[in-house]
N, C-alpha and C positions, 0 to 999 in steps of 0.2 A: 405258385407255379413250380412245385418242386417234383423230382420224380420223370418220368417218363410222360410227353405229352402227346396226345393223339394228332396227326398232321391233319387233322380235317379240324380242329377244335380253333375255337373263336383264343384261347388260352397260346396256342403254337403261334400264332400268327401276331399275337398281343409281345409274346414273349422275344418273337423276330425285330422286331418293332424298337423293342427296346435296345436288342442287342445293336442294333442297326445306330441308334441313335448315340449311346455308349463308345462304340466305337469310330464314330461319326469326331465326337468330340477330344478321344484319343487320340484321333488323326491330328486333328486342329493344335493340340497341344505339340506333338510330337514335330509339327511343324511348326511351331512359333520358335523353337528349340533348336534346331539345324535339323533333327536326326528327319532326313528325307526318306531314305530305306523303311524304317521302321513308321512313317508316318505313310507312305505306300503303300505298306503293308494293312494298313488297320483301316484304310479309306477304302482297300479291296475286300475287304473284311465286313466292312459295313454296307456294302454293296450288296453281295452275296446274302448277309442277311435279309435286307431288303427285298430285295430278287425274288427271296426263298418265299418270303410273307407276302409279296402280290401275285406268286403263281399260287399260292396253297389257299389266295382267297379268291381269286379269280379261275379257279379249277372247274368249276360247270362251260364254261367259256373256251378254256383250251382245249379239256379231252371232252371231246362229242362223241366218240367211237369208244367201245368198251377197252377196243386194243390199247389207244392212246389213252385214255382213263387211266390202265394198268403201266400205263409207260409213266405217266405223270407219276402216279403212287411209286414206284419202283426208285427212278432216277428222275423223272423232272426237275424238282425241287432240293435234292440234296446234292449242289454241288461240292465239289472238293472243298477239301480248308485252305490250300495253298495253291497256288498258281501254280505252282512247275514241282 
């Protein structure tokens, strides 16, 4: 999975998946640790990931209309990296 992946591909959504989980467990550690800030941080991380990988597989379902189709592709699924 290396390289540029196409956000329609079963590969983007495999590759969210993992990041999601990856950071999932950063969280977990970061919090066994005190560092709360930084364990926030990686659990909103891992969200987003997530997010990103159930709208880009579930995308026949949200955009029905060619506009919102283009609106999915566009911005749907790529949120920010950071909250603020």
């Amino acid at each position: 999975m290396e390289g540029h992946l196409d956000a329609k591909s079963r590969e983007y959504v495999a590759a969210h998946v993992l990041e999601a989980a990856v950071e999932a467990e950063l969280a977990e550690e970061m919090l066994k640790r005190g560092l709360y800030q930084n364990a926030a941080d990686r659990a909103f991380m891992a969200f987003k990931a997530l997010a990103s990988a159930l709208v880009v597989s579930r995308l026949e379902d949200l955009a029905r209309g060619e506009r919102r189709r283009e609106w999915c592709m566009k911005v749907g699924y790529a949120a920010p990296a950071k909250a603020c």
